[in-house]
DODRENTOR-738343 format. One record per atom (N, C-alpha, C, O): residue in three letters; z, x, y. Coordinates in steps of 0.2 Angstrom, whole numbers, plus 5000, padded with zeros to 4 digits. Each point is the difference from the previous one (the first is absolute). Example, Ala and Ser with C-alpha at 12.3 -4.5 7.8 and 13.67 -1.06 7.14 Angstrom:
<pts>
ALA503950664972
ALA500049965006
ALA500050045006
ALA500350054999
SER499349935006
SER500150045006
SER500349965005
SER500150035006
</pts>
This chain:
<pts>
UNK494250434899
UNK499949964995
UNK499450024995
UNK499550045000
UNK500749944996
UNK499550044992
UNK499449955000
UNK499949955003
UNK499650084994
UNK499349974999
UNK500049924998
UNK500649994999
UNK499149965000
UNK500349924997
UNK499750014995
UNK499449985002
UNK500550054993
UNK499950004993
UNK500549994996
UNK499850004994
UNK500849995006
UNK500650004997
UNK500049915001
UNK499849985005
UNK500549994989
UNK500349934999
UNK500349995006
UNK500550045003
UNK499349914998
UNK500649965008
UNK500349934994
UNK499849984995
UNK500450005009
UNK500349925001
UNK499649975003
UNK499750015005
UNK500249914991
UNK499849955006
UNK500349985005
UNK500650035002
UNK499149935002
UNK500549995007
UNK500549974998
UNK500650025003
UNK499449944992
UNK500949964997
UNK500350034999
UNK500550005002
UNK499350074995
UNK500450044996
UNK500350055004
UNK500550034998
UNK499249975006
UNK500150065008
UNK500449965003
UNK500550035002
UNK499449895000
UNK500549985003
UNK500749994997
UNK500450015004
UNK499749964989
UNK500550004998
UNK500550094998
UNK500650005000
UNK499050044999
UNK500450054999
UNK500050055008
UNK500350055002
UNK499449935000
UNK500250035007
UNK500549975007
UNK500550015001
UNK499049965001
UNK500249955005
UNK500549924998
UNK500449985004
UNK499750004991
UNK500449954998
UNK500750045002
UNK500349975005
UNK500050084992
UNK500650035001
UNK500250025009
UNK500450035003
UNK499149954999
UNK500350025007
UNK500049925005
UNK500250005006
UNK499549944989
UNK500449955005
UNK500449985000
UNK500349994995
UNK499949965014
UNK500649994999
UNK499949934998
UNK499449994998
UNK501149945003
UNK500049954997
UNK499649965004
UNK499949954997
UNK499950055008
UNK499449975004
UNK499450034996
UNK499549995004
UNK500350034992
UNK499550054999
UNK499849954993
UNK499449974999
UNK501150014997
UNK499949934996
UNK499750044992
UNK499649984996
UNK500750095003
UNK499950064996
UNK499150005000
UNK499750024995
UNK500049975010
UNK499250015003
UNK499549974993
UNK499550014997
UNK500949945001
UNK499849954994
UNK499649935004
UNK499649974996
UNK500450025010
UNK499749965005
UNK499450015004
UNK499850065000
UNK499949905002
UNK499550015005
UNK500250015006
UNK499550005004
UNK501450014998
UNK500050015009
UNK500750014999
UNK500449984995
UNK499750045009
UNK501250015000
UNK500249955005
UNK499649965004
UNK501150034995
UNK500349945002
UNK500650055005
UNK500450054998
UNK499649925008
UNK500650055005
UNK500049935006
UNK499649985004
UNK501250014996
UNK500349955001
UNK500450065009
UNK500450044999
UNK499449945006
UNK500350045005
UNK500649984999
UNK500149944996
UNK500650095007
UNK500749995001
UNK500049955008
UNK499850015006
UNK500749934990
UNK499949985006
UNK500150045006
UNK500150065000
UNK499849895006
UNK499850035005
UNK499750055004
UNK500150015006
UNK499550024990
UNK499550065001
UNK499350004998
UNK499749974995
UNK500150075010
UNK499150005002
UNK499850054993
UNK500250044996
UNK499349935003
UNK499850094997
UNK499450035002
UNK499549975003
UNK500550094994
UNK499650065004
UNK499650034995
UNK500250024995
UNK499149975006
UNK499650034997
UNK499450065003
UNK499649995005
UNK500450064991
UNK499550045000
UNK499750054997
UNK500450024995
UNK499250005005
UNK499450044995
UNK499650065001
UNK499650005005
UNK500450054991
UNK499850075000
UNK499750024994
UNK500350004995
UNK499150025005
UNK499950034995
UNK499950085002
UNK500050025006
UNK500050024987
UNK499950085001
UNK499250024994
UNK499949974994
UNK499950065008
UNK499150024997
UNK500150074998
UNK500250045003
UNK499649964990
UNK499850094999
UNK499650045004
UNK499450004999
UNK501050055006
UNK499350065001
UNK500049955009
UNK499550025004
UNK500949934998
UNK500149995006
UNK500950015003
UNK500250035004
UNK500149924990
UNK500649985003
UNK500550084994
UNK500550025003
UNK499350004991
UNK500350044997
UNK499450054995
UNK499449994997
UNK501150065003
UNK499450044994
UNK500049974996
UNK500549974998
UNK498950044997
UNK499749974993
UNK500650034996
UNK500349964997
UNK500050115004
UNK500450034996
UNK500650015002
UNK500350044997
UNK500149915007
UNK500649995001
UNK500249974996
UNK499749954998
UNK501050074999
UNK500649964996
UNK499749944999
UNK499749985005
UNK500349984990
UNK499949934999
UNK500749955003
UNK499949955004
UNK500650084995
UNK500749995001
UNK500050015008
UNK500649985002
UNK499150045003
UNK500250015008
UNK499649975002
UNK500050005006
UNK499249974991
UNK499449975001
UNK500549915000
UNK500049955005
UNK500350054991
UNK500349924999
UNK500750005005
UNK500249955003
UNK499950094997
UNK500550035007
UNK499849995008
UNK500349965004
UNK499150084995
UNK499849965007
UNK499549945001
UNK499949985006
UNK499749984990
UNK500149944998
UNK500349955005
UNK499949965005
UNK500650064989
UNK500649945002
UNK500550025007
UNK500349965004
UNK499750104997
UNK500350055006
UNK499849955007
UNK500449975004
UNK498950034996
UNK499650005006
UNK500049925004
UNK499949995006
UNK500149964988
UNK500249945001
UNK500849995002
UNK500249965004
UNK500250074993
UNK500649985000
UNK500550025007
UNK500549985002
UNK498950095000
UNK499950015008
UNK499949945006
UNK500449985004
UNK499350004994
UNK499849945004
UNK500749945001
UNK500349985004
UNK499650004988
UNK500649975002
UNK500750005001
UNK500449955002
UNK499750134999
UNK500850015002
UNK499850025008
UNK500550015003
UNK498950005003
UNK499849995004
UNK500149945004
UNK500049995006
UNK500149964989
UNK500149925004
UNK500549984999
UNK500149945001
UNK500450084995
UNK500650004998
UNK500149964996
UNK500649985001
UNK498950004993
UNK499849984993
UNK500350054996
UNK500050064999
UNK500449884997
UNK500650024994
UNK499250004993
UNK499549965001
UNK500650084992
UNK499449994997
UNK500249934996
UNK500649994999
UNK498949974999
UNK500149974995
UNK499750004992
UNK500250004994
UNK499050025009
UNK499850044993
UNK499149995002
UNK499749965004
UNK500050094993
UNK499250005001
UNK499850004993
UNK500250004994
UNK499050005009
UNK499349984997
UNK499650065000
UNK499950035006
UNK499849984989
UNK499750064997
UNK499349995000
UNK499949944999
UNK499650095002
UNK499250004998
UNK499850074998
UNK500050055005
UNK499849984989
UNK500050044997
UNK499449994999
UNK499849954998
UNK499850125004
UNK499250015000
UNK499850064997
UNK499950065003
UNK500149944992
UNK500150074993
UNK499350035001
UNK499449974999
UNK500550115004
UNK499350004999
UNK500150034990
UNK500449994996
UNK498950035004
UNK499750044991
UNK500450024998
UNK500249994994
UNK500250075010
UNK500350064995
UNK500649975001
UNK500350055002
UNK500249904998
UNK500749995000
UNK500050004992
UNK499649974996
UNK501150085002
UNK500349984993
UNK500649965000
UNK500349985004
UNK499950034991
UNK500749954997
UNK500550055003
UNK500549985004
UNK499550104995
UNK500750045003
UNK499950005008
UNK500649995003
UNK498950005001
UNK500049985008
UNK500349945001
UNK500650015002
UNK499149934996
UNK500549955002
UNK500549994997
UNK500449965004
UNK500150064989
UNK500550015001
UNK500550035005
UNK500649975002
UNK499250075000
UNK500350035006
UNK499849975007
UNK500250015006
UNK499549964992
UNK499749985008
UNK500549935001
UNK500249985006
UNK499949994985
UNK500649944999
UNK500750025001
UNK500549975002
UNK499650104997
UNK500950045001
UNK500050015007
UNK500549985003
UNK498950045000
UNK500350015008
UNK500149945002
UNK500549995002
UNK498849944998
UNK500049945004
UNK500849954998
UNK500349965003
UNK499950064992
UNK500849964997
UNK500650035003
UNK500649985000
UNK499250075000
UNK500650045004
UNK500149995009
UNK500649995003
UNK498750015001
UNK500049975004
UNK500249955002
UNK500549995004
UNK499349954992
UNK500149944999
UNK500749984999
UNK500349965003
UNK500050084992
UNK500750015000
UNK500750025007
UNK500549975003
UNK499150084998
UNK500550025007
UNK499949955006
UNK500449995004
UNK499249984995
UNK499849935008
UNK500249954999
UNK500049955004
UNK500150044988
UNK500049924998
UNK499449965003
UNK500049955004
UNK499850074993
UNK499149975002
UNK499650004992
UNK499650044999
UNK500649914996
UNK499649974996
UNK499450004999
UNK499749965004
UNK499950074991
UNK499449955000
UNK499649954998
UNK499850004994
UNK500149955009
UNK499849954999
UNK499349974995
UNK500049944997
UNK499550105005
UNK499650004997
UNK499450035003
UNK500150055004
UNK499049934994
UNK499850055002
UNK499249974995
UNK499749954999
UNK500050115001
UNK499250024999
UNK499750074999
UNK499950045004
UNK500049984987
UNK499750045000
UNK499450004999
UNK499649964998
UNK500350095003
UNK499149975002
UNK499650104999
UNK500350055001
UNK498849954996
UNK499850074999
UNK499650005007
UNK499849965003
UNK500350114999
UNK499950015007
UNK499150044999
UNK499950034995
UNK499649955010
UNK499650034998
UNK499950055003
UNK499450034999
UNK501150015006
UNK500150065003
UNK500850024997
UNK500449994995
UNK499750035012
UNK500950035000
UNK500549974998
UNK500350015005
UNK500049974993
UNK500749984997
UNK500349975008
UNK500050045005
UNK500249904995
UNK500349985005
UNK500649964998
UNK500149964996
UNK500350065008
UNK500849954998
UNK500249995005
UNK500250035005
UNK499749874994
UNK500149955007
UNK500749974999
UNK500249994994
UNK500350015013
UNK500449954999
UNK500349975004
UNK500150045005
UNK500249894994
UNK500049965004
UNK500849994999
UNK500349994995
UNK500150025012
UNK500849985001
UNK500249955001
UNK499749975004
UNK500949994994
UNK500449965003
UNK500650045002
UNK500250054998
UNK499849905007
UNK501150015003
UNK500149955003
UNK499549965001
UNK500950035001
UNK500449945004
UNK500450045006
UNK500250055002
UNK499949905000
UNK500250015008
UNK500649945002
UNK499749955000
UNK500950055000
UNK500449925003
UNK499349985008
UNK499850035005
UNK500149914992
UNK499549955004
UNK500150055010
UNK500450015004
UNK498849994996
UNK500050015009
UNK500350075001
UNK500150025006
UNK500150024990
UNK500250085001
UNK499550044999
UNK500450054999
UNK498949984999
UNK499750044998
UNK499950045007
UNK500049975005
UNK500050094994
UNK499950035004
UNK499250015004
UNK499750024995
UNK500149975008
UNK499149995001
UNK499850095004
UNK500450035004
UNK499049994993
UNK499950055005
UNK500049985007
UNK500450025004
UNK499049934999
UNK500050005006
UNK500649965005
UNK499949945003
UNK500550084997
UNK500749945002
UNK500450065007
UNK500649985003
UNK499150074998
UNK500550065004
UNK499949995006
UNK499549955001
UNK500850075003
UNK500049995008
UNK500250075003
UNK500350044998
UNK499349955009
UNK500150075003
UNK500950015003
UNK500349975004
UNK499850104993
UNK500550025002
UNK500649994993
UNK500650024999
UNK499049974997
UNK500350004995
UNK500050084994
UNK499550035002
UNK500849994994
UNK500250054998
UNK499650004993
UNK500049964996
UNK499750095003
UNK499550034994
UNK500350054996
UNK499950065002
UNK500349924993
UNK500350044997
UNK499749984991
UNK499949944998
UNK500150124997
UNK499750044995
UNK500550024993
UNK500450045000
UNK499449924996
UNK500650054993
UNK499850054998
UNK499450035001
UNK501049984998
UNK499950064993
UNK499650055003
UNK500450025005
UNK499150034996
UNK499550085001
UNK499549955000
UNK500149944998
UNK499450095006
UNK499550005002
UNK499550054996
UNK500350064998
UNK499149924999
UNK499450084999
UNK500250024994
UNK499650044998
UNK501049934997
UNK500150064994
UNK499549974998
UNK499550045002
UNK500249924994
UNK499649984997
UNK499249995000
UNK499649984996
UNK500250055011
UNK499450035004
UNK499950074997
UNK499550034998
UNK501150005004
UNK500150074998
UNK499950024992
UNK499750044997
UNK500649915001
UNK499950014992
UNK499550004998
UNK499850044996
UNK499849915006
UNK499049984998
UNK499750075000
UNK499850034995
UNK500449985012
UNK499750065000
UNK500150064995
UNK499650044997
UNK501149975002
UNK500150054994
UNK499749984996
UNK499750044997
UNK500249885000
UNK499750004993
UNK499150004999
UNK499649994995
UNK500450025012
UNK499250005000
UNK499750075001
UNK499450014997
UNK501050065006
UNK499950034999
UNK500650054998
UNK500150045004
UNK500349954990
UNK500650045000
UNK500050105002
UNK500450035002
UNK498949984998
UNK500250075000
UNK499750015010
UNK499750055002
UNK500549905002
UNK499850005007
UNK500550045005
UNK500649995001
UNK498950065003
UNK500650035001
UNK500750015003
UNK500450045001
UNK499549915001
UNK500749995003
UNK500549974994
UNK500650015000
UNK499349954995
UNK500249994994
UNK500450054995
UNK500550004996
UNK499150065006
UNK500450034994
UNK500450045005
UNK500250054996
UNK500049965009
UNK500550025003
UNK500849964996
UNK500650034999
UNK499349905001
UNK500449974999
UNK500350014995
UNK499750014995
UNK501249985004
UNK500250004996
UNK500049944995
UNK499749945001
UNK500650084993
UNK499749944993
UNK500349925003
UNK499749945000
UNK500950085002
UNK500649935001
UNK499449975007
UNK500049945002
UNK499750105000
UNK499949975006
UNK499249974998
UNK499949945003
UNK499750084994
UNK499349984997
UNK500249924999
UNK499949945003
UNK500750104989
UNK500449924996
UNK499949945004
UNK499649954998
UNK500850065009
UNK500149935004
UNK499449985001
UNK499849944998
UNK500150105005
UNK499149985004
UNK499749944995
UNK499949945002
UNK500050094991
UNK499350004997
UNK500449914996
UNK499649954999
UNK501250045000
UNK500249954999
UNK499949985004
UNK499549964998
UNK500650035009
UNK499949955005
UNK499549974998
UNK500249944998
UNK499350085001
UNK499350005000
UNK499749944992
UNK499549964999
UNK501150064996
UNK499949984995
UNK500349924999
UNK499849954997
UNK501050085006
UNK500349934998
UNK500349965005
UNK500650015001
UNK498949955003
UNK500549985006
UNK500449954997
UNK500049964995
UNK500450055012
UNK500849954999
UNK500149965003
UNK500550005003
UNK499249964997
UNK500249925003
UNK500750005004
UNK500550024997
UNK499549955010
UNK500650015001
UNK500349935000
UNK500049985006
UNK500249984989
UNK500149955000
UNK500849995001
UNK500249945002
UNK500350124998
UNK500449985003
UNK500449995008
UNK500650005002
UNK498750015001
UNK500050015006
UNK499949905003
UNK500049985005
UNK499949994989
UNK499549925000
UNK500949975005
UNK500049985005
UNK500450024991
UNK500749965004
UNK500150045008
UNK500449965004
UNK499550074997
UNK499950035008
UNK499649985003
UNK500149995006
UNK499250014992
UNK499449975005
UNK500349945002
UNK500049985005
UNK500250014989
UNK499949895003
UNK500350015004
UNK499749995006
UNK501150044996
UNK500649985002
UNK500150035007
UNK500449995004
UNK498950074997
UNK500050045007
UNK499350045002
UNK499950045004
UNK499749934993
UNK499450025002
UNK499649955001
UNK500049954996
UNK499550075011
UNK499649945004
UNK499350014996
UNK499649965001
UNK500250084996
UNK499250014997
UNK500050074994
UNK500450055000
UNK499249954998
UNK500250064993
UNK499149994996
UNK499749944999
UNK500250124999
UNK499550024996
UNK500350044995
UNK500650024999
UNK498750014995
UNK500250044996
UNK499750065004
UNK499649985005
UNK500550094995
UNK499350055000
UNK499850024993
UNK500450014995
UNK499049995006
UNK499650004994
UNK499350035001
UNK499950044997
UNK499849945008
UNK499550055002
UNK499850065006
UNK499650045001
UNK501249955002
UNK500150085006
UNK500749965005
UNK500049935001
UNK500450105001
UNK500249995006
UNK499949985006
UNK500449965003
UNK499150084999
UNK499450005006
UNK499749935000
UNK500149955004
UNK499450034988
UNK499749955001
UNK500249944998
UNK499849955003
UNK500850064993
UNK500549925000
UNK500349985007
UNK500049945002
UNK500250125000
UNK500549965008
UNK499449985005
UNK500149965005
UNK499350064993
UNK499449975007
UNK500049924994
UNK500149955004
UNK499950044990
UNK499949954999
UNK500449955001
UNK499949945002
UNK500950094995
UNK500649945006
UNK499949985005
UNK500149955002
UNK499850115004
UNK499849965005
UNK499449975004
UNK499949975005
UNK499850044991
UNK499349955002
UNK500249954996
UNK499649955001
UNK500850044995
UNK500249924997
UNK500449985006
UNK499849955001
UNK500750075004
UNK500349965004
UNK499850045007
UNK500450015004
UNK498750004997
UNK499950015005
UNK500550055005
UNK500249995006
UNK499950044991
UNK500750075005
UNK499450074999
UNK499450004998
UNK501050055003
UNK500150065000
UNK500750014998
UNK500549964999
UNK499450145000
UNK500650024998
UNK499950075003
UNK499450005001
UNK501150055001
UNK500150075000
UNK500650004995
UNK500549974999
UNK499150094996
UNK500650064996
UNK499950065001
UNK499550035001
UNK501349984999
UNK499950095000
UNK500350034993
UNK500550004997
UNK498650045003
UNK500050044994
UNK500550044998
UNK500050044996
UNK500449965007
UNK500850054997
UNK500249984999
UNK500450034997
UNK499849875004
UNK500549994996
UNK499749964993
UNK500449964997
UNK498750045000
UNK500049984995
UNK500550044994
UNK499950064999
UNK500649904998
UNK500150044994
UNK499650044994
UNK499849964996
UNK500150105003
UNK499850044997
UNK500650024991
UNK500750005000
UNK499150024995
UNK500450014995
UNK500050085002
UNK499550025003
UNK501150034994
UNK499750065000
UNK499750024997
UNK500050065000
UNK499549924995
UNK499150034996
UNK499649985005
UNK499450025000
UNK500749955002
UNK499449975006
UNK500350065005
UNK499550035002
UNK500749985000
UNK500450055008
UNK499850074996
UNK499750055003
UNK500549954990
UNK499650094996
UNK499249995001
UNK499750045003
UNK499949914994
UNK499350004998
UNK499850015009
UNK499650045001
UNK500949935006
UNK499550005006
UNK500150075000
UNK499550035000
UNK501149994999
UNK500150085003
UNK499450044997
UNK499850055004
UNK500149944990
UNK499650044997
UNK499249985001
UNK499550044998
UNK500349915006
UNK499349995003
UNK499749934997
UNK499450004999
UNK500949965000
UNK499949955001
UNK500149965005
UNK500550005003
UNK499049954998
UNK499749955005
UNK500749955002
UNK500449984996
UNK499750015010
UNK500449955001
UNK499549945001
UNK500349944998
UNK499150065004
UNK499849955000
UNK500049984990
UNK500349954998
UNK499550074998
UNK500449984993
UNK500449965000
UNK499949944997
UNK500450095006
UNK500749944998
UNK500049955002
UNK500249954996
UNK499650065012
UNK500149935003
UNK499349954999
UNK499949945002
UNK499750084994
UNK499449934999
UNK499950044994
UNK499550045000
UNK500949964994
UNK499550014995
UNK500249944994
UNK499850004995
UNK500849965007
UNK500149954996
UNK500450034994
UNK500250064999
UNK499849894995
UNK500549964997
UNK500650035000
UNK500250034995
UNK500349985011
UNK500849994999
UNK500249945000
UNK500650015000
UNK499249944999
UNK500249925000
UNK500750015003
UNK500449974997
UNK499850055005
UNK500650005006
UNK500049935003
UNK499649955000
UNK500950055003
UNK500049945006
UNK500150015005
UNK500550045001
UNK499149935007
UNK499650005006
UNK500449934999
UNK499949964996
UNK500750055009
UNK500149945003
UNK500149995009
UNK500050055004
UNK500149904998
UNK500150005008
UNK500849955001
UNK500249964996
UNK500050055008
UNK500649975002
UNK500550015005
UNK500150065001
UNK500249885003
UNK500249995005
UNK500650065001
UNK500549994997
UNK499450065008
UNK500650045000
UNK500650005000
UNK500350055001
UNK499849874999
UNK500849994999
UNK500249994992
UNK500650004998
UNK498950004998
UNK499949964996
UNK500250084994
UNK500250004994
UNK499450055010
UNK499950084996
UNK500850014996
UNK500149994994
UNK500250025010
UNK500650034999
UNK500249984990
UNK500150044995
UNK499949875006
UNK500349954997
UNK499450014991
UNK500149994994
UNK499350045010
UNK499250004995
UNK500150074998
UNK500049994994
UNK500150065007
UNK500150084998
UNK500750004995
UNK500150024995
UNK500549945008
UNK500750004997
UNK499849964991
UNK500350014995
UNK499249945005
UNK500049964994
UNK499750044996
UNK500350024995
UNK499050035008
UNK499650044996
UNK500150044997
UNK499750024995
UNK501050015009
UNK500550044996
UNK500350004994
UNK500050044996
UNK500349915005
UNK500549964995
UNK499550014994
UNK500150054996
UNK499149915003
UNK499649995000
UNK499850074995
UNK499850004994
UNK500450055009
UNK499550074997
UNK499650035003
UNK499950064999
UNK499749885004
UNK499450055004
UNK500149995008
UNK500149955004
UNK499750104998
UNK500450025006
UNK499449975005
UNK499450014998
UNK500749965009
UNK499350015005
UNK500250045004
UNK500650005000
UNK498850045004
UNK499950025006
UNK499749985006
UNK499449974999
UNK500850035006
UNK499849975006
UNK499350065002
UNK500050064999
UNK499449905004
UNK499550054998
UNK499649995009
UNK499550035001
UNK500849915003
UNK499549995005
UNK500249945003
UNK500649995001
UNK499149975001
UNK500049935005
UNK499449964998
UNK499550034998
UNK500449915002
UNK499449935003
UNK499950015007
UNK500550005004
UNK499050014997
UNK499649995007
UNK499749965002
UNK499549984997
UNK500649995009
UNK499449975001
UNK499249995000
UNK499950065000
UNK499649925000
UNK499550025001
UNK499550014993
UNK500250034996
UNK499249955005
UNK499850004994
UNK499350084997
UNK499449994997
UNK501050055004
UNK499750055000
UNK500450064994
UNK500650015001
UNK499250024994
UNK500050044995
UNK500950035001
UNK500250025005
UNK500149984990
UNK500650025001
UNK500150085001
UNK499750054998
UNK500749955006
UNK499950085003
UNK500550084996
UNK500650015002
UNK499250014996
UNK500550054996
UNK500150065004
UNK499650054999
UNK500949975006
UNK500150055003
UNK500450074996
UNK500549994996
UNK499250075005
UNK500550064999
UNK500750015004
UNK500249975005
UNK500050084992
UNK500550035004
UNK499950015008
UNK500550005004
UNK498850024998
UNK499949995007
UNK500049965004
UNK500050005006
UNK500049954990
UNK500049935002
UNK498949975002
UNK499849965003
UNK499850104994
UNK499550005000
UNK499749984993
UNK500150024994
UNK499349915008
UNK499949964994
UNK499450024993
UNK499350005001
UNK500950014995
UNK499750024995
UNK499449944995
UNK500149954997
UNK499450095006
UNK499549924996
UNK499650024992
UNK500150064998
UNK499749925000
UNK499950014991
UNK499449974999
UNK499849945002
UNK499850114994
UNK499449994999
UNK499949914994
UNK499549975000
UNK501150024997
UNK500049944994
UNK500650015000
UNK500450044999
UNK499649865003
UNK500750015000
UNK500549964993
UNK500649985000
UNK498950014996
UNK500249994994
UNK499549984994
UNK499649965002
UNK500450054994
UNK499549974993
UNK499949945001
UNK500449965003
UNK498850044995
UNK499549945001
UNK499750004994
UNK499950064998
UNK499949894998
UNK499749994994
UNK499150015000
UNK499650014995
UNK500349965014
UNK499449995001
UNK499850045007
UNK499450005002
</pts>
């Protein structure tokens, strides 16, 4: 972002030529003091909130366009984890000094295109000058048909754990953008960096996975801060245990080139934001839960069991000997 010595707009004027074009009709053209969202009969709705920080959650110098990407990304994670359809969110925009008009342009092409692909409007919101970093908060709705959301702690032992999409690309990715010339890095081919370092930039909500949770899954998270330390936290929501085996977490092959080439498995498995979906489910239930996901697009993998007992979920190798981790997922504090 360039120096703030250049002409800005007022907040009306930033509001109206920015943000006005990306709400939807609960948003009341952000000419109001609050949005108007009427649920569809019969259903609950589902709210939740995330914000991302300069220089914690993204680089200062990351795309303006993949910054409102994951954003909107991270929240809408969540709600395709409880098997929440979007119906549109709420914005809090915390501008530090140096933001210009060509930044948040772009920061408005990525957030609307986002917003487009999920059908997730925005409703309204708050700009505001930050007296540090630059923060962009935001707040989700979805809906659920009444009494279906998926809940983390709701699993039982003997039930089946299974994971979308790769595990670690977006661990791995960090890592290239933190040090791209690291050694095991530049071993890698370009297609293969590419994935990584996208993983990392633009997560994918997996919201088309929301009509399967409801219909075949007993309990469901997003990952977002490690695999390791998400699944201790599902089950200490329903007071269980888990073993998984570390060979059947799904891996992409850029993540299978970067291990080959000397990178960390523990990386992958706790280093967070794959917003993937962790869910749990009765094993008669799998067959019917992998067949929808399919349809779906996004594929699960069976990665382990619920156990009894309420002690740290257990991740075995191929030896069937258990591999313990120094952190088992991103902590803010």
């Amino acid at each position: 972002m360039a120096p703030p010595d250049l002409p800005r707009p007022t907040e009306d004027e930033l509001i109206a030529r920015y943000f006005a074009p990306l709400a939807g009709a609960g948003g009341l053209s952000l000419r109001d003091d609050a949005a108007l969202l009427t649920p569809s009969p019969g259903h609950d709705l589902v709210l939740t909130t995330d914000a991302v920080v300069a220089g914690v959650h993204y680089f200062p110098d990351d795309p303006a366009s993949s910054i409102a990407c994951k954003a909107l990304g991270v929240n809408l994670s969540d709600l395709a984890a409880k098997g929440a359809e979007p119906r549109g969110f709420l914005l809090t925009l915390a501008l530090s000094d140096e933001w210009d008009e060509p930044w948040l342009a772009e920061f408005c092409t990525g957030l609307s295109e986002a917003a487009a692909l999920a059908s997730c409007p925005l409703l309204g919101g708050d700009t505001v000058r930050a007296a540090g970093a630059t923060l962009v908060g935001i707040t989700a709705l979805g809906e659920v048909p009444a009494g279906t959301m998926v809940r983390r702690g709701a699993a039982k032992a003997g039930d089946r754990l299974l994971v979308s999409g790769t595990i670690g690309d977006a661990a791995l990715g960090l890592k290239l953008r933190q040090k791209p010339a690291a050694s095991w890095g530049g071993t890698l081919s370009f297609p293969a960096r590419t994935a990584l370092v996208d993983r990392y930039l633009h997560p994918q909500a997996r919201l088309a996975l929301a009509p399967a949770l409801r219909a075949h899954a007993r309990a469901a998270m997003d990952v977002s801060d490690g695999l390791v330390g998400d699944l201790a936290k599902m089950m200490r929501a329903a007071d269980l245990s888990a073993e998984v085996e570390i060979e059947a977490v799904p891996l992409s092959e850029a993540a299978r080139a970067a291990l080959a080439a000397g990178a960390r498995l523990d990386t992958a498995l706790t280093g967070g934001d794959d917003y993937e979906i962790l869910c749990a489910a009765d094993p008669a239930q799998v067959p019917a839960l992998r067949e929808a996901a399919l349809k779906a697009g996004v594929p699960l993998t069976e990665i382990g069991t619920v156990t009894e007992g309420g002690a740290p979920p257990v991740f075995r190798a191929a030896d069937g000997t258990a591999r313990s981790f120094r952190s088992g997922s991103f902590s803010h504090f």
